[in-house]
N, C-alpha and C positions, 0 to 999 in steps of 0.2 A: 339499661340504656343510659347513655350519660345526657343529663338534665338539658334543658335545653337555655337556661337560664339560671344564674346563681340564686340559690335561696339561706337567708342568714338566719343564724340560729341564736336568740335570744333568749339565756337564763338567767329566769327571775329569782330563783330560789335563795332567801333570805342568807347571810353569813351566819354560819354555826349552823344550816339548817340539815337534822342528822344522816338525811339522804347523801349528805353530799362525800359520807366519809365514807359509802357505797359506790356511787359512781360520781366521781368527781364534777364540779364544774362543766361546763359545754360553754367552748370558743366558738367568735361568729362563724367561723370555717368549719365545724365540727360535725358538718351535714352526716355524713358517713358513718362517722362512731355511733351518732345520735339515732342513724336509723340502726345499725346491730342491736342496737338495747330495745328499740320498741317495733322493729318491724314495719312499719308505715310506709305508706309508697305514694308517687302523684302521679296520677292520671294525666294525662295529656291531650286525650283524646278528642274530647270538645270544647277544649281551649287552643291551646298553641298549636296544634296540631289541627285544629278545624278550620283556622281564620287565616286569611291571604294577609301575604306583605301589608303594612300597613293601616290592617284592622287594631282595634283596640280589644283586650280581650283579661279576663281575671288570670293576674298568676299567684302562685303561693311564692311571693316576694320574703313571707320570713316565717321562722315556726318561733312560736313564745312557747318556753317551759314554764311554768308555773304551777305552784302546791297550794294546794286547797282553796277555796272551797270548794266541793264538789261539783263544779258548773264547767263543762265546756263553755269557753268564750270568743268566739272566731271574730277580729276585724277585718273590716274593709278600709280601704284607702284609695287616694285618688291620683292621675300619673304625677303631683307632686309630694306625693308620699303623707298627705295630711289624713286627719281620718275622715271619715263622710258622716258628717253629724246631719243633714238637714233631715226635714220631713220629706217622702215616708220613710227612706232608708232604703236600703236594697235587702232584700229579699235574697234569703239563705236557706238551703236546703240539709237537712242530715238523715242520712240512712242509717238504718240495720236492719238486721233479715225480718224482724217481726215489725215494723215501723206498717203504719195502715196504708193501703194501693194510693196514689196521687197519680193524675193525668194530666197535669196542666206547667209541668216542669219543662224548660226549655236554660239549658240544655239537660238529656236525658240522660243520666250518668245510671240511675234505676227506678226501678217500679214503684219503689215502697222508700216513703221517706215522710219525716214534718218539713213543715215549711214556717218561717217568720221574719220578719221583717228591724233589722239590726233598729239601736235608738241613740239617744242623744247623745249617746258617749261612742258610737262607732263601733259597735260590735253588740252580740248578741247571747244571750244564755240558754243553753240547755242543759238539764241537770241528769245525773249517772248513778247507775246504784253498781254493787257488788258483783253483778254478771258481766262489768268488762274491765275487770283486773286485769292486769296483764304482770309477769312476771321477768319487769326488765331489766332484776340485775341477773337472771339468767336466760339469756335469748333465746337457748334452744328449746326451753320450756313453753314456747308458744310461737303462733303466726301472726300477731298483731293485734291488734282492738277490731271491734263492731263497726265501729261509728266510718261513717263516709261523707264529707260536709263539700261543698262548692257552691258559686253563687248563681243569680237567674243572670241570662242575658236581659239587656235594653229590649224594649217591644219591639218590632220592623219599622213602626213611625215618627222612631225616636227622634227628637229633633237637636239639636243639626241632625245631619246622618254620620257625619264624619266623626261624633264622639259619642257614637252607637256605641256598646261592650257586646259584642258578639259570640261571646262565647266563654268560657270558665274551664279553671285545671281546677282539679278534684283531690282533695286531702284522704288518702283512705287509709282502712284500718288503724283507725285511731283507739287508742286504749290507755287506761290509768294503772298507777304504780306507786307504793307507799303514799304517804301522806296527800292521799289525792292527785298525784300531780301528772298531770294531763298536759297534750301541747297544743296547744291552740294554733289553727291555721291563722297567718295574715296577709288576705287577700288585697292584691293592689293593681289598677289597671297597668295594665303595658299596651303598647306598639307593639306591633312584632315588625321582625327587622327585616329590610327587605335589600335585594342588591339594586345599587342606584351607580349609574356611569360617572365616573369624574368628572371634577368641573374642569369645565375649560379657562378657567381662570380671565372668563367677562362677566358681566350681568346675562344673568338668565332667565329665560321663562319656562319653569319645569313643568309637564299635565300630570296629571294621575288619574286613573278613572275612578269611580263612585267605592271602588274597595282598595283604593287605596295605593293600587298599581300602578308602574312607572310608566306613560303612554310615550313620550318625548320631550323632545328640550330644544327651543328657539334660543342666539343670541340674540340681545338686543343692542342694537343701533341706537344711539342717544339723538335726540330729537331737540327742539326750541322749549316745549313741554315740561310742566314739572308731573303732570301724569291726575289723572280723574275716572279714568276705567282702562280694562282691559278690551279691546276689542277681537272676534274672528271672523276674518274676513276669508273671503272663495270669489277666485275668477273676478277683482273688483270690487267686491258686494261684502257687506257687512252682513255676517248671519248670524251673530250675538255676543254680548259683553257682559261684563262684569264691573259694577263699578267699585271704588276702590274708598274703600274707610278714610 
């Protein structure tokens, strides 16, 4: 299926470093080649695919290449692309088929997976042994890595609601290749995009309802007012406002 969003492809691997006289380099564009060498796929399921126009939701905004050390290291980021340093951090999930049953995963991408929570520097470790090689300078030699990593939703009482994360894309079958070198998913909220009517080229007062959706759009009429809330009125009658920052 084609992506439903651009994902850039970030290679750290040092200059000289001997992998690269194997598969060269990876451009930020490189999506495509990058998956023939290692098989990897994104889920869409309970992310971008779950969440209405104008939810906020995890995507796999960029895959980091990087060699060695042995640690998957997945970041999170925020919709201005910064990483999420504070306490507690968000809460990441990673599969494989032997990983112990978990219940308490939202969203549910599977059964069995760890769970931990990213730290001060915005991402997270978990470390890899010898059972998920993968053999990426020839691709027919395999179907990908073990590993299945995406983040938790915000709880339902997240406050505001409007900067709730509803939902998460899924980095799957991740796997390592020479000198350790693994890719690291990097997870960053989005919007998801929604169709909105042109403007009429006045001042407007656009709704949305509670997820996000386009309800309608009032011009406004300029008044004596320089403005202190929104009010809604019926039949005369004030039924409730909003006051204004």
């Amino acid at each position: 299926m084609q992506n439903p969003y651009p994902t850039k492809i970030i290679d750290t691997r040092p200059e000289g470093h001997s992998s690269l006289s194997v598969i060269p380099r990876f451009m930020t564009g490189d999506y495509d080649r990058l998956q023939r060498h290692w098989k990897f796929e994104i889920l869409f399921t309970h992310g971008h695919e779950r969440v209405q126009a104008g939810d906020l939701f995890w995507s796999i905004d960029a895959i980091e290449i990087k060699a060695g050390p042995a640690v998957l290291q997945p970041q999170v980021r925020d919709l201005n692309n910064s990483l999420i340093v504070t306490p507690p951090g968000i809460l990441l999930f990673n599969h494989w088929s032997t990983a112990p049953e978990i219940d308490f995963i939202d969203p549910k991408y599977f059964d069995r997976a760890v769970a931990g929570f990213t730290e001060g520097n915005g991402s997270i470790g978990w470390g890899f042994g010898a059972e998920s090689w993968i053999n990426a300078e020839e691709p027919e030699s395999h179907n990908g890595g073990p590993f299945s990593v995406w983040a938790a939703s915000h709880p339902e009482d997240f406050q505001p609601p409007e900067d709730r994360v509803k939902g998460s894309d899924c980095f799957h079958k991740i796997g390592w290749w020479d000198d350790h070198i693994i890719l690291n998913p990097i997870f960053r909220i989005l919007r998801k995009a929604g169709t909105l009517p042109p403007s009429t080229g006045q001042s407007e007062l656009r709704v949305f309802d509670k997820d996000g959706l386009f309800v309608g759009l009032v011009t406004l009429e300029k008044g004596e007012g320089s403005g202190g809330r929104i009010a809604l009125f019926g039949n005369g009658t004030e039924q409730a406002h909003v006051k204004l920052e």
